[in-house]
BATORLUM-286370 format. One record per residue: residue number from 0; residue in one letter; x, y, z of N, C-alpha, C in turn. Coordinates in nm, 3 decimals, m for minus. Layout:
BEGIN
+-----+------+---------+---------+---------+---------+----------+---------+---------+---------+---------+
| seq | type |  n.east | n.north |    n.up | ca.east | ca.north |   ca.up |  c.east | c.north |    c.up |
+-----+------+---------+---------+---------+---------+----------+---------+---------+---------+---------+
| NUM |    a |       X |       Y |       Z |       X |        Y |       Z |       X |       Y |       Z |
...
+-----+------+---------+---------+---------+---------+----------+---------+---------+---------+---------+
This chain:
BEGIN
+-----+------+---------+---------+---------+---------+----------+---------+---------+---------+---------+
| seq | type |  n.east | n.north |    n.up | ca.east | ca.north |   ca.up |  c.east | c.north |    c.up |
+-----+------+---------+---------+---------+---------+----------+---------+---------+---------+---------+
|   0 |    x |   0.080 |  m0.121 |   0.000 |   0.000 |    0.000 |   0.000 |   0.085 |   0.128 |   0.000 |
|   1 |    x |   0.242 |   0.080 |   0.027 |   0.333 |    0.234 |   0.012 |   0.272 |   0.316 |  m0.132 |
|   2 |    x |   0.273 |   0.253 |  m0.229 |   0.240 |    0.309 |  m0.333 |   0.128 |   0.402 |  m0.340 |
|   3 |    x |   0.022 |   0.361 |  m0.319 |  m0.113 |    0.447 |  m0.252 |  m0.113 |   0.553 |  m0.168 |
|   4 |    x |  m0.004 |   0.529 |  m0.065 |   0.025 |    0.605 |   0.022 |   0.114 |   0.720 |  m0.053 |
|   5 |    x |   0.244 |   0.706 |  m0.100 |   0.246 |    0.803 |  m0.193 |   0.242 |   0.895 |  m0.306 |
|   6 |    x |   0.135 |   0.810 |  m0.367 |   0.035 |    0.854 |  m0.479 |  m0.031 |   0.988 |  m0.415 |
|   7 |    x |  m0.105 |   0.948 |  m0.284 |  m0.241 |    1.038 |  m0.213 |  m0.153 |   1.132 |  m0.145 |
|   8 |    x |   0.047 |   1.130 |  m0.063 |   0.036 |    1.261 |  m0.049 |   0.088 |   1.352 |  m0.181 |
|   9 |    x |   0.100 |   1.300 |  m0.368 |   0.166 |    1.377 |  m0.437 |   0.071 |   1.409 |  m0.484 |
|  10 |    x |  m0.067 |   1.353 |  m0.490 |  m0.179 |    1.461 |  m0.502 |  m0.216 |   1.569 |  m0.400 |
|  11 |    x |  m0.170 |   1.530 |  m0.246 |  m0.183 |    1.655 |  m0.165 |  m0.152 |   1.751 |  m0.243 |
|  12 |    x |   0.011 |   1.733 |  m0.269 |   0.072 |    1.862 |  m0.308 |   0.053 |   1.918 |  m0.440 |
|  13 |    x |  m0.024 |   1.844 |  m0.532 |  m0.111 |    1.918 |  m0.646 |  m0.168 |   2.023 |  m0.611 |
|  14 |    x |  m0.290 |   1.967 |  m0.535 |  m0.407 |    2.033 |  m0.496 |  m0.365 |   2.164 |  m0.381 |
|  15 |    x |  m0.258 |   2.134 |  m0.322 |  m0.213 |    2.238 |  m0.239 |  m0.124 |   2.368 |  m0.355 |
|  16 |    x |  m0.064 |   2.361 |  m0.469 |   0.028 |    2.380 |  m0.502 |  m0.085 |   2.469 |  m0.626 |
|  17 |    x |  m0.169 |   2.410 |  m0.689 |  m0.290 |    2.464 |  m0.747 |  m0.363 |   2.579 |  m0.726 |
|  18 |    x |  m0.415 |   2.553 |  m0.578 |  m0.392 |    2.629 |  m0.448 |  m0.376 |   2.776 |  m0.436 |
|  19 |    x |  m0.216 |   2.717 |  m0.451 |  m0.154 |    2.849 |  m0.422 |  m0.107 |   2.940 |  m0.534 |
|  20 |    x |  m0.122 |   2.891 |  m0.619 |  m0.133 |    2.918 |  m0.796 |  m0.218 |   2.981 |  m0.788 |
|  21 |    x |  m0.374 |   3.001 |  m0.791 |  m0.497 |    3.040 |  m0.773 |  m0.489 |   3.175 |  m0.709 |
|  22 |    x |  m0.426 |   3.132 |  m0.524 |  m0.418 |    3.248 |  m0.430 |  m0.366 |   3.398 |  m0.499 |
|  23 |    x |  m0.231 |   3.359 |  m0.562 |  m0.124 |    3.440 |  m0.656 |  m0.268 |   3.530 |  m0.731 |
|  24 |    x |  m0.342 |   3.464 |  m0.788 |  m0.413 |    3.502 |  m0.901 |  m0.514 |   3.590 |  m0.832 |
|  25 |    x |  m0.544 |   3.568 |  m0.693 |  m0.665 |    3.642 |  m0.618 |  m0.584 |   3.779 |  m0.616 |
|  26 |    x |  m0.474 |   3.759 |  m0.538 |  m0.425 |    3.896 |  m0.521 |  m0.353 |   3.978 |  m0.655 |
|  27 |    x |  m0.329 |   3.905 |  m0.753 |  m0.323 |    4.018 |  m0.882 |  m0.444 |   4.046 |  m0.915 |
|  28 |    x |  m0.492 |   3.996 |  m0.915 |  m0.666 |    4.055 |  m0.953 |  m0.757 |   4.140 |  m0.871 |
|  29 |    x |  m0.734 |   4.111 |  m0.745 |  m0.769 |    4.240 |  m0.637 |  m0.662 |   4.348 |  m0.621 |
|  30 |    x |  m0.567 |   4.376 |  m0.683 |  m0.503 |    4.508 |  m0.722 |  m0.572 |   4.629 |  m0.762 |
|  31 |    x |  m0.516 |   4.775 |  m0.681 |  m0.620 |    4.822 |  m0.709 |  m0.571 |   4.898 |  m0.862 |
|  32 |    x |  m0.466 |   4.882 |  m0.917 |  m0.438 |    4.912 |  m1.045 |  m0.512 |   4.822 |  m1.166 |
|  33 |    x |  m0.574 |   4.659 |  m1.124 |  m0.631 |    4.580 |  m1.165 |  m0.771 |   4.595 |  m1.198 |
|  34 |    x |  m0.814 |   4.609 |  m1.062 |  m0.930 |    4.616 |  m0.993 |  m1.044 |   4.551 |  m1.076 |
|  35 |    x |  m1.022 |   4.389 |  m1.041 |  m1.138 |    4.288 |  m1.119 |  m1.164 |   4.164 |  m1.041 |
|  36 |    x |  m1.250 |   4.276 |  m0.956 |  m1.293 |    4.191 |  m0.849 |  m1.391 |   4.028 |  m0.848 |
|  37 |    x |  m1.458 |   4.082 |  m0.951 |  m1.495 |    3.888 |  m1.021 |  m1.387 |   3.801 |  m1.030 |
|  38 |    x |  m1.309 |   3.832 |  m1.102 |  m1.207 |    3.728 |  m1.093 |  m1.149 |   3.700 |  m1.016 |
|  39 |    x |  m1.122 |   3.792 |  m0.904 |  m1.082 |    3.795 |  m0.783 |  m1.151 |   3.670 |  m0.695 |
|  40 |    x |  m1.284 |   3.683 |  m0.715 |  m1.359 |    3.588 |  m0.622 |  m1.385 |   3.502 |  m0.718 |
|  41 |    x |  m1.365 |   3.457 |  m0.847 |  m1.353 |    3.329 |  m0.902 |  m1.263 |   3.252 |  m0.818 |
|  42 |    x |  m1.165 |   3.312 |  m0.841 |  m0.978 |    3.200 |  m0.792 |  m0.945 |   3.180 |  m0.671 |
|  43 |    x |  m1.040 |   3.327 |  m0.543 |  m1.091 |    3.230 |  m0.464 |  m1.165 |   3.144 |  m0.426 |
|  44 |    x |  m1.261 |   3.112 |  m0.483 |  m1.340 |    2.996 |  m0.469 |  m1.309 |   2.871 |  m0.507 |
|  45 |    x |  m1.191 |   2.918 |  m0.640 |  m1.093 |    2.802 |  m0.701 |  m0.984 |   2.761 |  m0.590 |
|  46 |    x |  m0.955 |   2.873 |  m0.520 |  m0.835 |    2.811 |  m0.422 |  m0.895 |   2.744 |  m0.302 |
|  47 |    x |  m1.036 |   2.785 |  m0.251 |  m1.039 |    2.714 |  m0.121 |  m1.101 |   2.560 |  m0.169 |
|  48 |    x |  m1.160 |   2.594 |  m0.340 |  m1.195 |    2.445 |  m0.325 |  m1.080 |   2.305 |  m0.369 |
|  49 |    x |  m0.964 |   2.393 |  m0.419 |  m0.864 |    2.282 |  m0.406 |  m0.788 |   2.219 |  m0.272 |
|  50 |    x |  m0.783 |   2.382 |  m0.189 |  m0.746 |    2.306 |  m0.015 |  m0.805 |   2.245 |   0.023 |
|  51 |    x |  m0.944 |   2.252 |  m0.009 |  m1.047 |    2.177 |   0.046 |  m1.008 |   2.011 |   0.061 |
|  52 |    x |  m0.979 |   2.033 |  m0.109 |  m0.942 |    1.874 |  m0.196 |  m0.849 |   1.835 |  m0.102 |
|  53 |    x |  m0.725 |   1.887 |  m0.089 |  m0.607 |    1.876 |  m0.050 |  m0.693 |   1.822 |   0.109 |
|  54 |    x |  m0.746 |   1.873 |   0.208 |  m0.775 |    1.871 |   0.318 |  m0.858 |   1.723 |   0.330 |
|  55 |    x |  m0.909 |   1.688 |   0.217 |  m0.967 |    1.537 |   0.242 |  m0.875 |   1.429 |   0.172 |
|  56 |    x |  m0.809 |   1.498 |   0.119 |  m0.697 |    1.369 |   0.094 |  m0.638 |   1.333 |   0.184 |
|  57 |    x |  m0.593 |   1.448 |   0.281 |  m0.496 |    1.405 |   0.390 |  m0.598 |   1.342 |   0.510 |
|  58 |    x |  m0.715 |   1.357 |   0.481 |  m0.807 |    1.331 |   0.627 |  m0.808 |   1.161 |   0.586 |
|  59 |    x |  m0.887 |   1.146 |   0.433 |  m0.823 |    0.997 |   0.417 |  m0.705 |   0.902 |   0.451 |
|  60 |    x |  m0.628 |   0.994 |   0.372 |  m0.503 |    0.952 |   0.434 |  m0.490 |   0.901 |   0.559 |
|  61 |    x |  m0.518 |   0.976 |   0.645 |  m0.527 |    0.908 |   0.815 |  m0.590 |   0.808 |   0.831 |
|  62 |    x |  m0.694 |   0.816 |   0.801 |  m0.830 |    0.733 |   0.850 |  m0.759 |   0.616 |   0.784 |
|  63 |    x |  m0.696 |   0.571 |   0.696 |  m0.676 |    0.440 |   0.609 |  m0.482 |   0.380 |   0.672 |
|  64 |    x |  m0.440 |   0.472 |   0.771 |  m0.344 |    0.446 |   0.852 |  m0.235 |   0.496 |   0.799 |
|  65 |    x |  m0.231 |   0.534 |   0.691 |  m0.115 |    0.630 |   0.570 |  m0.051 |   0.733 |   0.684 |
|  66 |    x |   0.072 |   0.798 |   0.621 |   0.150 |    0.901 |   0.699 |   0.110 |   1.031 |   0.573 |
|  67 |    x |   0.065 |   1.117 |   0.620 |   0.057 |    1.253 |   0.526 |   0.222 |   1.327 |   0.529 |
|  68 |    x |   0.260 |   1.306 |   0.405 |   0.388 |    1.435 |   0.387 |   0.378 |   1.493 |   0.338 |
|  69 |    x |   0.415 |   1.627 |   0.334 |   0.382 |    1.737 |   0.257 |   0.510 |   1.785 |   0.221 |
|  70 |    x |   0.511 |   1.779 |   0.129 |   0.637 |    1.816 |   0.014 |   0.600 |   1.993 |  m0.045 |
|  71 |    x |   0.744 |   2.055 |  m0.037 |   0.779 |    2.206 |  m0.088 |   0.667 |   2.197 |  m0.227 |
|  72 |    x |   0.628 |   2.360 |  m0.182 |   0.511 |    2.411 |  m0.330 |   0.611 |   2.517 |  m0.379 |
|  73 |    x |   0.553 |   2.536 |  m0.496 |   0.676 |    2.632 |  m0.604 |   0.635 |   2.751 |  m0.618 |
|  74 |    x |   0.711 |   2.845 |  m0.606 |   0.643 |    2.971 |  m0.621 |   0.572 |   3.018 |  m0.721 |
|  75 |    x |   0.428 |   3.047 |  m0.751 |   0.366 |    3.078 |  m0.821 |   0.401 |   3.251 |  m0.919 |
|  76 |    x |   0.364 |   3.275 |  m1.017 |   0.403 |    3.367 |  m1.106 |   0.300 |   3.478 |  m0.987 |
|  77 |    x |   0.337 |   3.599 |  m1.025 |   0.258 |    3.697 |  m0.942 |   0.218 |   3.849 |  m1.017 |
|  78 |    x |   0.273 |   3.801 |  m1.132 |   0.220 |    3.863 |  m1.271 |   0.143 |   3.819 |  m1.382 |
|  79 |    x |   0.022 |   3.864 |  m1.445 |  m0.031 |    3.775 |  m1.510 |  m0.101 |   3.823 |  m1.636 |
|  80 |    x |  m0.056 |   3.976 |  m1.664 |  m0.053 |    4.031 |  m1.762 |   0.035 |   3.986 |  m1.885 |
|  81 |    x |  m0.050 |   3.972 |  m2.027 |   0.008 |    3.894 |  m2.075 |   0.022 |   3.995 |  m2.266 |
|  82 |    x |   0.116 |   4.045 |  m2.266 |   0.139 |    4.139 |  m2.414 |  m0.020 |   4.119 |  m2.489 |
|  83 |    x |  m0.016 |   4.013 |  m2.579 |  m0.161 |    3.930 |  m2.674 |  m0.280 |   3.947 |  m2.573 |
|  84 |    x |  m0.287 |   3.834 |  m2.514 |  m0.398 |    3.751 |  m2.459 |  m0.425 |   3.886 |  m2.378 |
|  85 |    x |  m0.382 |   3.967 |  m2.267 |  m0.413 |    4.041 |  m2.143 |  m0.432 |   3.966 |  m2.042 |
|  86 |    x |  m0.460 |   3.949 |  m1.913 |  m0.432 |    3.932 |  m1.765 |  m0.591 |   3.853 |  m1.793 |
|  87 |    x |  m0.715 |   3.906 |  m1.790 |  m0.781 |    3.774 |  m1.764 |  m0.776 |   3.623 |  m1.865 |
|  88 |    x |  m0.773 |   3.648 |  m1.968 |  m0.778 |    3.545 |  m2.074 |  m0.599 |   3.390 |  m2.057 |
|  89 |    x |  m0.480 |   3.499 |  m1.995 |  m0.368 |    3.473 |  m1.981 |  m0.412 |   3.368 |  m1.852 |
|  90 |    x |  m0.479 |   3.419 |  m1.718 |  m0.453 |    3.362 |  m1.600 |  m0.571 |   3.248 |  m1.618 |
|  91 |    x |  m0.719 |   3.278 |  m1.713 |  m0.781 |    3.157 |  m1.724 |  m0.755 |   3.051 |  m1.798 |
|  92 |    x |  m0.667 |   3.035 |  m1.906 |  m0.603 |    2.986 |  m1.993 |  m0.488 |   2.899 |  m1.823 |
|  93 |    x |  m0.433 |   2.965 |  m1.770 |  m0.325 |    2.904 |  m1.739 |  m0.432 |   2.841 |  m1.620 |
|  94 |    x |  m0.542 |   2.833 |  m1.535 |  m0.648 |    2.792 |  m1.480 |  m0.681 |   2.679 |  m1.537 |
|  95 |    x |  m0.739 |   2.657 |  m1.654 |  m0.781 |    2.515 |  m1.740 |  m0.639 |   2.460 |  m1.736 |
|  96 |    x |  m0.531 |   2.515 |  m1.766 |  m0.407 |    2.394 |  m1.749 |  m0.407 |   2.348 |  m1.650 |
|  97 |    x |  m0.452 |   2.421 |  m1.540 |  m0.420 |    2.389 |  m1.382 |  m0.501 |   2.273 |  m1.379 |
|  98 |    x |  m0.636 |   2.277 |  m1.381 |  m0.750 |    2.210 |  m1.406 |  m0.732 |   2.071 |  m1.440 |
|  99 |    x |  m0.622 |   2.066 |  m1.576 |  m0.663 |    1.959 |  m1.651 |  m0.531 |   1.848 |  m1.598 |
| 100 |    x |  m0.400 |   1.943 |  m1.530 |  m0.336 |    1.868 |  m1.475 |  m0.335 |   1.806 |  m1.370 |
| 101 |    x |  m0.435 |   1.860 |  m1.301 |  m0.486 |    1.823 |  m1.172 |  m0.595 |   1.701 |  m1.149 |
| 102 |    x |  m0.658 |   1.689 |  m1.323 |  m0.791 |    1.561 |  m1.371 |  m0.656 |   1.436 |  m1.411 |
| 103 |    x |  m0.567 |   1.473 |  m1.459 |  m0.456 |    1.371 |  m1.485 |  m0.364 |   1.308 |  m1.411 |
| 104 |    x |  m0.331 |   1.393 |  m1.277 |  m0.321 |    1.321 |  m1.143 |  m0.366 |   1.267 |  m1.067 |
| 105 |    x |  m0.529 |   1.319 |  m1.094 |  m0.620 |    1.191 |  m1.033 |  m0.653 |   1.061 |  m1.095 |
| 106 |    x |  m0.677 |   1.060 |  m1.199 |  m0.688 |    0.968 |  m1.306 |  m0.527 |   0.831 |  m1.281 |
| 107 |    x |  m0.392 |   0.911 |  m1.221 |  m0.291 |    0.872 |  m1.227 |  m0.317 |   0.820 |  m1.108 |
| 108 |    x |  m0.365 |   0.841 |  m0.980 |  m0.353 |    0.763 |  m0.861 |  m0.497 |   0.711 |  m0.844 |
| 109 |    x |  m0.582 |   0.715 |  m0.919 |  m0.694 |    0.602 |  m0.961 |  m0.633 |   0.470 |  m1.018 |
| 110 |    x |  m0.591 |   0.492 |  m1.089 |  m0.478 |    0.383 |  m1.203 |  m0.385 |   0.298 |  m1.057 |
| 111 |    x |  m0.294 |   0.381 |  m0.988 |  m0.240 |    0.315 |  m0.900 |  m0.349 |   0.219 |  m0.766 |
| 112 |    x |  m0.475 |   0.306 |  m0.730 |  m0.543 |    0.206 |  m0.637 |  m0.595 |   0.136 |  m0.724 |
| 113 |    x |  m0.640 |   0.107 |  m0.855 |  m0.692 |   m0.004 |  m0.903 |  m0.571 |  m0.124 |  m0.910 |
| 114 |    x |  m0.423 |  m0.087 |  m0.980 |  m0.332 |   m0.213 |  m0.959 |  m0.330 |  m0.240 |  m0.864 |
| 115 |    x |  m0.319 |  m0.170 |  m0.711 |  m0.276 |   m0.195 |  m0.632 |  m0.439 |  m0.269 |  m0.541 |
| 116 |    x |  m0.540 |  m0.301 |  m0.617 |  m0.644 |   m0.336 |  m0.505 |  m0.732 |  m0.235 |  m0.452 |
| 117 |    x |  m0.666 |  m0.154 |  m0.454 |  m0.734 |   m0.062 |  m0.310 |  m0.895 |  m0.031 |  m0.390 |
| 118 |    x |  m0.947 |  m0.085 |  m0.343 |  m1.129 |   m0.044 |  m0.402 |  m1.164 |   0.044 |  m0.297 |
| 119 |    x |  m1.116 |   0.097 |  m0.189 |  m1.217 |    0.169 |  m0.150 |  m1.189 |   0.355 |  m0.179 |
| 120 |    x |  m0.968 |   0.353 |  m0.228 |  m0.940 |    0.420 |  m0.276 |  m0.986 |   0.505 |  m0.412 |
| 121 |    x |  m0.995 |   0.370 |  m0.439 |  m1.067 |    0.426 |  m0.631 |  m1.203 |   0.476 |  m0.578 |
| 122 |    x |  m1.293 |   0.421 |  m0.516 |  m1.415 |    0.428 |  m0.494 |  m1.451 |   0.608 |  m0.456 |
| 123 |    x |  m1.318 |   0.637 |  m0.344 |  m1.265 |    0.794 |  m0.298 |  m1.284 |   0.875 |  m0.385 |
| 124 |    x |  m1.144 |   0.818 |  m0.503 |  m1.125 |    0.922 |  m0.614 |  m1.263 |   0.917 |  m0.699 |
| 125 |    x |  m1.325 |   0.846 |  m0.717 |  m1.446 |    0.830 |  m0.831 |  m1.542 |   0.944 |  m0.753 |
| 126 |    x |  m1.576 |   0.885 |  m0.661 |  m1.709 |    0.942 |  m0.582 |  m1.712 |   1.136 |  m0.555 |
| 127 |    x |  m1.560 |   1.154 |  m0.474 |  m1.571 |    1.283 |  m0.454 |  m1.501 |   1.376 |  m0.563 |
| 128 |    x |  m1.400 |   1.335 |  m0.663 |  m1.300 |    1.470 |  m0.764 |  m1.363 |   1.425 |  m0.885 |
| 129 |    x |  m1.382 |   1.319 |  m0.919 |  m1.339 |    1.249 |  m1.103 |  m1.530 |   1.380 |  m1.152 |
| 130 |    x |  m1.594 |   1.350 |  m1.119 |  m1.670 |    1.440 |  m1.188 |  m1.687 |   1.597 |  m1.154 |
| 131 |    x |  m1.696 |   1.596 |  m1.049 |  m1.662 |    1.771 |  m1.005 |  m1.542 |   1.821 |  m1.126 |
| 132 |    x |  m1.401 |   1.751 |  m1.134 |  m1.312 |    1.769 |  m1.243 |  m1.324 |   1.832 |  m1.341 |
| 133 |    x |  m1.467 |   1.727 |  m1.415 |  m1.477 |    1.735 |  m1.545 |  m1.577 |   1.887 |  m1.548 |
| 134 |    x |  m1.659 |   1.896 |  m1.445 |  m1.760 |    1.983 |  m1.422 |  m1.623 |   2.179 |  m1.476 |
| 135 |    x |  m1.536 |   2.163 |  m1.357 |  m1.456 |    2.282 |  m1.357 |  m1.408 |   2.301 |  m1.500 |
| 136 |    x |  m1.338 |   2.192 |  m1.573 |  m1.289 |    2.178 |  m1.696 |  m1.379 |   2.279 |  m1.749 |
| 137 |    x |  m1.503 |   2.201 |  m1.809 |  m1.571 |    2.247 |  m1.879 |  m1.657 |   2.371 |  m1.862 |
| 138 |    x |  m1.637 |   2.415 |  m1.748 |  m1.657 |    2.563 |  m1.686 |  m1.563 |   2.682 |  m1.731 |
| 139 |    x |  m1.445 |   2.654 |  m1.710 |  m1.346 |    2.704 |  m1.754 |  m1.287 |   2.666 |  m1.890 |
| 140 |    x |  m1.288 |   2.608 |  m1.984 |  m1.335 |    2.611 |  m2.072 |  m1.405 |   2.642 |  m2.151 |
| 141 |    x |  m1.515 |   2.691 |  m2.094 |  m1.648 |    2.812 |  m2.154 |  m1.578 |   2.981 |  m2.164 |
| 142 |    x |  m1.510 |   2.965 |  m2.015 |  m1.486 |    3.152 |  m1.987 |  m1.329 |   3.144 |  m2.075 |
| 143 |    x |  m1.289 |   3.040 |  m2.116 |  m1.156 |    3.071 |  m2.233 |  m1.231 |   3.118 |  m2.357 |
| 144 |    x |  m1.333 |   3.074 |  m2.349 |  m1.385 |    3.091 |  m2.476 |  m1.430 |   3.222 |  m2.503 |
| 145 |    x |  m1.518 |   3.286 |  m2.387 |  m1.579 |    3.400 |  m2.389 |  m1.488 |   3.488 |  m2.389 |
| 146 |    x |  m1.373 |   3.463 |  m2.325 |  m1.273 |    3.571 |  m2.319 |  m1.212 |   3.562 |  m2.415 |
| 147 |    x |  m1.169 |   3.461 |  m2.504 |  m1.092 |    3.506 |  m2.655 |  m1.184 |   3.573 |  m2.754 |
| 148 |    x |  m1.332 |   3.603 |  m2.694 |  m1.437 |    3.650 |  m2.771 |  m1.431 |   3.769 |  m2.789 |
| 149 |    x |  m1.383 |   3.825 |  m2.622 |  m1.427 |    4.000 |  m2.604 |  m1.306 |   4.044 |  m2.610 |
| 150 |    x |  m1.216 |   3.952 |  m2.624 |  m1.068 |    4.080 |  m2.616 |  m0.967 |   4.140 |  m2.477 |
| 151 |    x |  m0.914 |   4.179 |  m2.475 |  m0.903 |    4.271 |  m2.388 |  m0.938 |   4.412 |  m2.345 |
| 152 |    x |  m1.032 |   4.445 |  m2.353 |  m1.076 |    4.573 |  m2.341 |  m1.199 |   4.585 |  m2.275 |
| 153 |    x |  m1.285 |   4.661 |  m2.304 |  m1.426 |    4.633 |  m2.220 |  m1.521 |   4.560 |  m2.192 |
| 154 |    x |  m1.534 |   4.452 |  m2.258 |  m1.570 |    4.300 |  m2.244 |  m1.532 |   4.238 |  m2.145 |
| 155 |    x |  m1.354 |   4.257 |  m2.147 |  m1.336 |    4.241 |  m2.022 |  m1.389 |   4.246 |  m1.873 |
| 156 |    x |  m1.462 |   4.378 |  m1.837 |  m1.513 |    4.436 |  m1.742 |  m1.664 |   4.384 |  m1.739 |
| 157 |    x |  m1.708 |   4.358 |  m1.854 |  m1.876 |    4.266 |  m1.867 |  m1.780 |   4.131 |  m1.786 |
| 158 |    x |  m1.693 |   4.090 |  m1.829 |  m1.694 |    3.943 |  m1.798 |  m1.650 |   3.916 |  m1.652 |
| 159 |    x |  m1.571 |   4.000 |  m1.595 |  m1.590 |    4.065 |  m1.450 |  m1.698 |   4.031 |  m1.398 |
| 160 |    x |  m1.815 |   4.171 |  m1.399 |  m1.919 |    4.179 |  m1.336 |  m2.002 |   4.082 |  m1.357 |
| 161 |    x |  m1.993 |   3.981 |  m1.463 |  m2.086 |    3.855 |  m1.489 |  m2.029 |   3.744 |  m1.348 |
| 162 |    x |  m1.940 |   3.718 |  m1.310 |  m1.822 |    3.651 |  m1.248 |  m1.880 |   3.722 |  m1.130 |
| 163 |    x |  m1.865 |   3.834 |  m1.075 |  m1.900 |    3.894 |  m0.957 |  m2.040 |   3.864 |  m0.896 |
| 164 |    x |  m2.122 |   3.865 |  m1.002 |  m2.286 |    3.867 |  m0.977 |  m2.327 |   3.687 |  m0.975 |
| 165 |    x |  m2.236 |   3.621 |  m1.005 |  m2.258 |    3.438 |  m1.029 |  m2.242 |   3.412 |  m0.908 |
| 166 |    x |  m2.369 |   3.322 |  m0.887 |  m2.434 |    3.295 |  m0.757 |  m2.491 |   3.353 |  m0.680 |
| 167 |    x |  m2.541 |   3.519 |  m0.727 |  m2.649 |    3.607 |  m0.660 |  m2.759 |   3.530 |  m0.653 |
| 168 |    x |  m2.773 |   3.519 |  m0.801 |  m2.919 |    3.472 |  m0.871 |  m2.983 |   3.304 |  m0.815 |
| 169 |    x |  m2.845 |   3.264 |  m0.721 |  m2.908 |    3.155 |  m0.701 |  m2.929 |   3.225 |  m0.511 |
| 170 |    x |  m2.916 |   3.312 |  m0.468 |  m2.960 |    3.389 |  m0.310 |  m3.092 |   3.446 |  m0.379 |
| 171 |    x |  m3.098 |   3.496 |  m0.451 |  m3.211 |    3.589 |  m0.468 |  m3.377 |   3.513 |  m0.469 |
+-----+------+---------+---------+---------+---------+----------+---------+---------+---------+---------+
């Protein structure tokens, strides 16, 4: 089961490392030279729901008798303005990479609890990430789209306040 065991903490440090990729992205975007506050509260919602991830891997981890290690995260870029693309289209673009590397590490330590037996592991990864995954993908995947639509310029600021106001409509 070593293998399992360190499969689940090198996805910790995905999901932690994702994370903090994200965080980077909250605070260039809440700049007040920036000032795009939707996106701001996109990448946090993106960052607490990868600690989140990170936070039940390691809770598994325990519960199944594993040792949690947590291995060095890399410093994230803290600029995200981009010449072409501009700062939102640049950081959601680099978001779906995050995304899709993060569906391929799970997929990778699914693969390891199935050789290795572990059914209740796979059962983990299936039940709580493998579709939420695909859900974010294809979420972010939409706003690459919309944003290579409007450009960088005032579209921009629609696609903001669309981002800001998501999930009013489901309080109201």
């Amino acid at each position: 089961m070593t293998d399992c065991e360190a499969s689940i903490n090198e996805q910790i440090n995905v999901e932690y490392s994702v994370s903090y990729v994200y965080h980077a992205m909250i605070a260039y975007f809440d700049r007040d030279n920036v000032a795009l506050k939707g996106l701001a509260k996109f990448f946090k919602e993106s960052s607490l729901e990868e600690r989140d991830h990170a936070e039940k891997f390691m809770e598994y981890q325990n519960k199944r008798g594993g040792k949690v290690k947590l291995q060095s995260i890399v410093m994230p870029l803290s600029e995200f303005d981009h010449a072409e693309k501009g700062d939102a289209l640049y950081a959601m673009e680099l978001a779906l990479s995050l995304e899709k590397l993060t569906s391929e590490k799970l997929f990778n330590l699914r693969n390891v609890a199935v050789r290795n037996h572990a059914v209740q592991l796979t059962d983990f990864i299936e039940g709580e990430f493998l579709a939420e995954q695909v859900e974010a993908i294809k979420k972010i995947s939409e706003y690459v789209a919309q944003l290579r639509r409007v450009g960088k310029g005032h579209g921009v600021w629609h696609f903001d306040q669309m981002l800001l106001r998501e999930g009013e409509e489901a309080i109201a």
